[in-house]
Backbone as a ProteinNet text record, in pm:
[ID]
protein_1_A
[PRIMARY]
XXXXXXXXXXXXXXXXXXXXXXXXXXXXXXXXXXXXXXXXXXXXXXXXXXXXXXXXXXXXXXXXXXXXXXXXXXXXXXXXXXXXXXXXXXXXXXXXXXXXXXXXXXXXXXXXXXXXXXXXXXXXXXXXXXXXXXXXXXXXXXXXXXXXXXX
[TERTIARY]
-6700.4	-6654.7	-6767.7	-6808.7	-6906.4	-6848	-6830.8	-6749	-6855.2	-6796.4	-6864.3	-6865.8	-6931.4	-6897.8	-6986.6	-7058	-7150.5	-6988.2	-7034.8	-6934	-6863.3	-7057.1	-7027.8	-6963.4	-6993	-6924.3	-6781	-6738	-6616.6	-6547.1	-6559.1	-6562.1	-6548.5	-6656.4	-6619.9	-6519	-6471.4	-6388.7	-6208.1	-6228.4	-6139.7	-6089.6	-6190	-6250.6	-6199.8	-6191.2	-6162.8	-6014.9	-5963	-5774.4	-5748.9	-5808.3	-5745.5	-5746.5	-5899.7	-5850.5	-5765	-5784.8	-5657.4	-5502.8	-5465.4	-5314	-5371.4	-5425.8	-5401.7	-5406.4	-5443	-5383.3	-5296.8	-5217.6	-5087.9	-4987.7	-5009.2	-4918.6	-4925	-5047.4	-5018.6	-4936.2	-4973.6	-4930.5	-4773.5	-4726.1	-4569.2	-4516.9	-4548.3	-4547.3	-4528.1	-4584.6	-4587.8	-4524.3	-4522.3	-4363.5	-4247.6	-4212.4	-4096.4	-4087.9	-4147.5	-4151.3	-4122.9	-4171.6	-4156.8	-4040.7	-3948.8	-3859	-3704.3	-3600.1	-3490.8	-3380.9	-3395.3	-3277	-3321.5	-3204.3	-3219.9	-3226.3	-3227	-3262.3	-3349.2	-3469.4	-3544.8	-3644.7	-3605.9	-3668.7	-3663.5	-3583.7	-3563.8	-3702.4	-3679	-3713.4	-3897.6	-3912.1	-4067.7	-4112.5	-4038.1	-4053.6	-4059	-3990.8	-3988.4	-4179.2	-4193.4	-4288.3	-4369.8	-4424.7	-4534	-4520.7	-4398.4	-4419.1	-4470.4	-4426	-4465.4	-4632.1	-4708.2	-4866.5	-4938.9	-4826.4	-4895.4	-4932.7	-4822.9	-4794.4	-4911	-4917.7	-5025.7	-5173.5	-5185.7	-5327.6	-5358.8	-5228.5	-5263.9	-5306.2	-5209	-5272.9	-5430.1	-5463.4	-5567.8	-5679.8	-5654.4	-5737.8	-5778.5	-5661.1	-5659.6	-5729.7	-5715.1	-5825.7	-5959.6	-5966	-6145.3	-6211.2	-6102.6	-6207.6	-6176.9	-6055.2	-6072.1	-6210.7	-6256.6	-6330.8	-6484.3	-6478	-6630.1	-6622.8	-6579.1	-6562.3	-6539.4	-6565.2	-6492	-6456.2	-6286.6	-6205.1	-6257.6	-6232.3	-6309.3	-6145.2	-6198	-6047.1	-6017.9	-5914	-5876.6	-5871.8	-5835.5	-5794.6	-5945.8	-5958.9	-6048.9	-6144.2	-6108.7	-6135.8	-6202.3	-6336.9	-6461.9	-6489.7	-6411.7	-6409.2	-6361	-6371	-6289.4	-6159.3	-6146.5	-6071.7	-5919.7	-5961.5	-5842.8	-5794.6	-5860.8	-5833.7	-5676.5	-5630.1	-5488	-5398	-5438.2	-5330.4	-5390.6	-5504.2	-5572	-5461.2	-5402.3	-5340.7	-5137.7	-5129.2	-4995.9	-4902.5	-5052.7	-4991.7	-4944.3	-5060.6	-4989.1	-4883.7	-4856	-4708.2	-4587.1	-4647	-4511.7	-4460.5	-4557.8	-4560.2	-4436.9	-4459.9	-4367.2	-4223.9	-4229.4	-4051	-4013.9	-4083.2	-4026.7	-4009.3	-3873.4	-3900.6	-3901	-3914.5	-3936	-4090.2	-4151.4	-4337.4	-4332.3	-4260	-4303.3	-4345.4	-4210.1	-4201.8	-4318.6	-4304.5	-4445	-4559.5	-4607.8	-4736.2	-4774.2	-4618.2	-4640.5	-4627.4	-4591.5	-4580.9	-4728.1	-4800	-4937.6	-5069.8	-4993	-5103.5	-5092.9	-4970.2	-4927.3	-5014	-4989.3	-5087.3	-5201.3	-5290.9	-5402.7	-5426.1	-5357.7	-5333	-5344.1	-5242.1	-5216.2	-5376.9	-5423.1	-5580.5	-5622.7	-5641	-5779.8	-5730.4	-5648.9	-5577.8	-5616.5	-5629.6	-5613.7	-5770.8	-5832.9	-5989.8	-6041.4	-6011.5	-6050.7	-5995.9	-5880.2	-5854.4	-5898.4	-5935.1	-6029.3	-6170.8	-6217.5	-6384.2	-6449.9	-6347.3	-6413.5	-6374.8	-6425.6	-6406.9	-6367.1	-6237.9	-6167.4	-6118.5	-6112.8	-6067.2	-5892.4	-5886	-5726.2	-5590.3	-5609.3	-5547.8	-5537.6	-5657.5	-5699.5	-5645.6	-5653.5	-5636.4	-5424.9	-5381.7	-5259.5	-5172.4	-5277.6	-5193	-5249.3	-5323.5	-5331.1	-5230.3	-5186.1	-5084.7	-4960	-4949	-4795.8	-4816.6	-4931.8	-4890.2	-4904.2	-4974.7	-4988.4	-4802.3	-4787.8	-4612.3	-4554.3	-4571.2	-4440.4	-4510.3	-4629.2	-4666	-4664.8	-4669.4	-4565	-4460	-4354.6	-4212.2	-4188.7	-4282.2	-4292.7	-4268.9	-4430.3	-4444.1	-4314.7	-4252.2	-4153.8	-4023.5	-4004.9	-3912.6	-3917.9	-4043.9	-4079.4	-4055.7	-4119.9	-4102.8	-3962	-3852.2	-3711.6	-3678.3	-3741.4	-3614.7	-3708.2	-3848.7	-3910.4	-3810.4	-3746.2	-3626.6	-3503.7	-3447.4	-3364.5	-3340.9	-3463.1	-3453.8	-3490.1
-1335.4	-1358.8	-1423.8	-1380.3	-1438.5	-1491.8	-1638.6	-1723.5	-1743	-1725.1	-1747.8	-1922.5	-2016.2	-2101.3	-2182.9	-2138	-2197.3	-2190.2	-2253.4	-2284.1	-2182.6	-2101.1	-1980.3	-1862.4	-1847.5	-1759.4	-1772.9	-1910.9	-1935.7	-1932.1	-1966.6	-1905.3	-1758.4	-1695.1	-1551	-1492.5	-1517.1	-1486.8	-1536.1	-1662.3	-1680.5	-1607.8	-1589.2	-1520.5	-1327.3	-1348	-1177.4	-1153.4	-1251.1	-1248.5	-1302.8	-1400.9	-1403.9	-1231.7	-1191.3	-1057.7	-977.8	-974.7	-900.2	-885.1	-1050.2	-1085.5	-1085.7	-1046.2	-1006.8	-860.1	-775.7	-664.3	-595.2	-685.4	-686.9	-708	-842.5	-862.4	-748.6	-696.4	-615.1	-487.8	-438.2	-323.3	-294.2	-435.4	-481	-452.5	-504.5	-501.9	-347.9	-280.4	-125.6	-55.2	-100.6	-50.7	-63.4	-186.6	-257.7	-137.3	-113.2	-45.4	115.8	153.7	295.2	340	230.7	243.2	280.6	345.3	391.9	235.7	272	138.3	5.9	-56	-178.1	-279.8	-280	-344.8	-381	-216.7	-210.3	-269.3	-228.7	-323.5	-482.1	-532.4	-688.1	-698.2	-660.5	-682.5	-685.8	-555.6	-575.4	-677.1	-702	-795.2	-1013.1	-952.1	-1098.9	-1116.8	-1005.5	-996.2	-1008.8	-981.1	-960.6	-1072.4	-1145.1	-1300.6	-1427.4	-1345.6	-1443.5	-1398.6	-1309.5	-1263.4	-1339.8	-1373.8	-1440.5	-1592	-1642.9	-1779.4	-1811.3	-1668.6	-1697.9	-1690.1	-1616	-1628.7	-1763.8	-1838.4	-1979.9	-2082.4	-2041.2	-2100.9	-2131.4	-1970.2	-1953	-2047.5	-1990.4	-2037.9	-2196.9	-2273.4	-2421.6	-2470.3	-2400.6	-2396.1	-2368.5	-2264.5	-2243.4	-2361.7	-2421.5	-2574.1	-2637.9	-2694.2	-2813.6	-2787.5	-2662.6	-2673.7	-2640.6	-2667.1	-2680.5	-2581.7	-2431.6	-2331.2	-2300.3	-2124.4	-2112.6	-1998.4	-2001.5	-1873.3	-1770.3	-1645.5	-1488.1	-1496.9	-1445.8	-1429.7	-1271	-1207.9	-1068.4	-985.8	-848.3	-789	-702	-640.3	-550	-406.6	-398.9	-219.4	-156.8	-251.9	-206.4	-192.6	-283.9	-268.7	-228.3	-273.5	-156.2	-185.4	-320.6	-443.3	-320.5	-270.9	-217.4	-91.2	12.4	95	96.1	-60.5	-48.8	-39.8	-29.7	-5.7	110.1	154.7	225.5	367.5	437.6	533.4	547.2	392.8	340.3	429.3	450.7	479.5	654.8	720.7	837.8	881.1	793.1	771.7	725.7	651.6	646.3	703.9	755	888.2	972.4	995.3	1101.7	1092.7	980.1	887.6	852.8	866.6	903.1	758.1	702.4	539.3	509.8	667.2	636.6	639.4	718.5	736.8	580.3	510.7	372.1	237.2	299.9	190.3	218.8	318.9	344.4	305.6	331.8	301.6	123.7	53.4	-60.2	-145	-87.6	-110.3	-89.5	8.9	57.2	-50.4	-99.3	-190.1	-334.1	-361	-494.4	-440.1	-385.5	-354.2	-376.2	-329.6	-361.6	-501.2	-614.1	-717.8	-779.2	-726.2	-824.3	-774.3	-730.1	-655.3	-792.5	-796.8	-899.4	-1023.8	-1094.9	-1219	-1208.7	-1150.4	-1159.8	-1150.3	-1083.4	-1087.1	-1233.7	-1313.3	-1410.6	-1516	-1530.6	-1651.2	-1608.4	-1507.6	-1467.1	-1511.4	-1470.8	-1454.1	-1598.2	-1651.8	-1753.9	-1872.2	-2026	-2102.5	-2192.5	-2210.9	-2248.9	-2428.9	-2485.2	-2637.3	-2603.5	-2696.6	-2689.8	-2677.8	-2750	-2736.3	-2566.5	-2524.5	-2387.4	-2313.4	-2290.2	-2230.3	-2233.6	-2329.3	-2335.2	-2268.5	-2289	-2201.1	-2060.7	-1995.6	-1886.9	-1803.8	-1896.3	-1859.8	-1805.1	-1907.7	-1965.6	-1811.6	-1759.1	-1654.3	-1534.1	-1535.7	-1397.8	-1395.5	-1487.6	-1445.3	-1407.4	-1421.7	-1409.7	-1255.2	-1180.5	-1058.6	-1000.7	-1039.6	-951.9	-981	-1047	-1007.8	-914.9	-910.1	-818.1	-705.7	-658.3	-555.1	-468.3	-552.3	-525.5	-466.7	-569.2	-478.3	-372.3	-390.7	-245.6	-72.8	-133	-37.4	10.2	-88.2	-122.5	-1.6	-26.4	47.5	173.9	204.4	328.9	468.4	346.9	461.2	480	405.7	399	478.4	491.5	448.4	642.6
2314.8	2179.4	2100.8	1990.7	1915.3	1815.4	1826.2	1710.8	1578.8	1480	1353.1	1309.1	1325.7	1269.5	1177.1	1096.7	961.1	875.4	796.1	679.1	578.6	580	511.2	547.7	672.8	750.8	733.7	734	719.6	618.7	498.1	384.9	340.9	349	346.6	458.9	561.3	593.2	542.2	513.1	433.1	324.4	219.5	130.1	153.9	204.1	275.6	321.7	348.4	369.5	232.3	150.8	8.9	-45.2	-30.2	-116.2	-55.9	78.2	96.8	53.2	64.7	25.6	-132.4	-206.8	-371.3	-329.1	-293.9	-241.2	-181.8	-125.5	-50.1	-190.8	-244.2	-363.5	-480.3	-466.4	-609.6	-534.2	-402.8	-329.2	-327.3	-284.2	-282.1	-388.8	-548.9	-698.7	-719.8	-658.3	-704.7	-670.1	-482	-425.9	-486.8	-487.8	-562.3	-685.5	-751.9	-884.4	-860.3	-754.5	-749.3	-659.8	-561.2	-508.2	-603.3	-585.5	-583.4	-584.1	-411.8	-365.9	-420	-463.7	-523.2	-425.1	-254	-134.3	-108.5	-116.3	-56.6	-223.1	-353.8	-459.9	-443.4	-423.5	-336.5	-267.9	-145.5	-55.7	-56.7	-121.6	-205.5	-281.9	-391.4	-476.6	-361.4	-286.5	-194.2	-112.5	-87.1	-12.5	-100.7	-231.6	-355.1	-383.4	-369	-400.8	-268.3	-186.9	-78.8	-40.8	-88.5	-73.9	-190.1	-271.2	-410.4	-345.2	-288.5	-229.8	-146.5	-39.8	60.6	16.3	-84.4	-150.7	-228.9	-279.8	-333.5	-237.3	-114.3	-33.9	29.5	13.3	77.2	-4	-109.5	-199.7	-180.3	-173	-108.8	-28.8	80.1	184	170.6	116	32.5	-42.7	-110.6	-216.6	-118.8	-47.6	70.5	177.6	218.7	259.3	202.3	47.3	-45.4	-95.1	-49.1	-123.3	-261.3	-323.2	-474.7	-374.5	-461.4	-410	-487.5	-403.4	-512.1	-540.2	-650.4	-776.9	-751.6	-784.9	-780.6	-718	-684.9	-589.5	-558.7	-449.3	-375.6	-435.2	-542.7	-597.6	-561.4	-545.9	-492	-348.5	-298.3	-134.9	-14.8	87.8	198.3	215.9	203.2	232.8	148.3	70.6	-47.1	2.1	136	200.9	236.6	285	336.5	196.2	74.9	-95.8	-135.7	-53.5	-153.9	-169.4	-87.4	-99.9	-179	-195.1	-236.8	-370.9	-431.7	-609.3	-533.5	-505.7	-438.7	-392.6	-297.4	-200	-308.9	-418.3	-439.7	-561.4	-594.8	-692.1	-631.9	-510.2	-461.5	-465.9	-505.2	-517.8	-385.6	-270.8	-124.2	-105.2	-93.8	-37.9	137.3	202.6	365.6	352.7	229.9	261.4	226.1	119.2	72.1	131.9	229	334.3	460.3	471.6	602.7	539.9	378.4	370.6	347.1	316.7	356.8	462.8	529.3	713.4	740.3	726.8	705.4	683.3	529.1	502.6	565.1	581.5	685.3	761.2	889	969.8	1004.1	877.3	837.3	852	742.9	748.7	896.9	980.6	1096.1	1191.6	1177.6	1219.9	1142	1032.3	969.8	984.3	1003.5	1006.5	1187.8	1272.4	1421	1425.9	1327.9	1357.2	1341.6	1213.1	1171.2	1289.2	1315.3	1410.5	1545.7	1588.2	1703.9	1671.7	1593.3	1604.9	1478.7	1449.1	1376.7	1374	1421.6	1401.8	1328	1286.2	1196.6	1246.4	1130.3	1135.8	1193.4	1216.5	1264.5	1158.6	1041	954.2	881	899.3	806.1	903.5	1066.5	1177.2	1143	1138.4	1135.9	1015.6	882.9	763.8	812.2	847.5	922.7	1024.1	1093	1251.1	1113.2	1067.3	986.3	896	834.5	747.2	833.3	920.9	1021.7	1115.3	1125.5	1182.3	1051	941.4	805.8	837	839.6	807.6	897.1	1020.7	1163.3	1144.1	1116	1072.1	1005	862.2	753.7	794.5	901.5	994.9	1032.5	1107.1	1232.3	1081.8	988.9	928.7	829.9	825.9	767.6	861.2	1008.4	1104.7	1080	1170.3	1133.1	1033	900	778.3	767.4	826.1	822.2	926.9	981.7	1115.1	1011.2	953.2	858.8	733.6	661.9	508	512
[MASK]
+++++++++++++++++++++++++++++++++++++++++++++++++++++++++++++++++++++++++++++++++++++++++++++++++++++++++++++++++++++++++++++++++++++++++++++++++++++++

């Protein structure tokens, strides 16, 4: 395991799950919007708010530890691969494609949140709001799977 632990390193990895969860929140935002069922609109809208929450968080963590948070979502980057196909999908009105492509980008998510607390040395406090948002986004996961059999 090659642990990252300069400051900066740490930082930009931080830095890299904030943009993500502003990509998650706007992703959720769009679902929510292009969905039918008024459940599965809930249920988006809960999650776009709870990615908003976790990016304030993040952000917290970035100045507690000397940092400036990068502001805004991904456009330019790869990081935006897991929304990048969203507006498509839900163009189609399909709210089973909706739900898979956000099961999809969770996914993604639970990949970069498992990279960072693997491969980088994190303070304990920063390490712990980490654990705490990577279980809310494997729950996420799991009920997205869940209503992709369903919906």
């Amino acid at each position: 395991m090659n642990v990252k632990d300069t400051r900066g390193e740490v930082l930009d990895q931080l830095n890299k799950l904030l943009t993500r969860n502003h990509d998650a929140e706007k992703g959720y935002q769009e679902a929510a919007e292009s969905v039918k069922d008024a459940e599965l609109k809930s249920l988006f809208l809960t999650q776009s708010r709870q990615r908003s929450e976790f990016a304030m968080e993040l952000e917290q963590e970035i100045r507690t530890l000397g940092g400036e948070p990068d502001n805004g979502t991904s456009l330019a980057s790869d990081l935006h691969r897991a929304w990048i196909n969203i507006k498509s999908t839900f163009a189609s009105n399909d709210d089973k494609a909706t739900v898979k492509e956000c099961q999809r980008g969770d996914q993604e998510a639970l990949e970069n949140y498992n990279s960072v607390l693997q491969e980088t040395d994190l303070v304990a406090s920063t390490r712990e709001v980490l654990l705490r948002q990577k279980q809310s986004i494997d729950s996420a996961h799991a009920s997205m799977a869940r209503l992709a059999l369903i919906v």
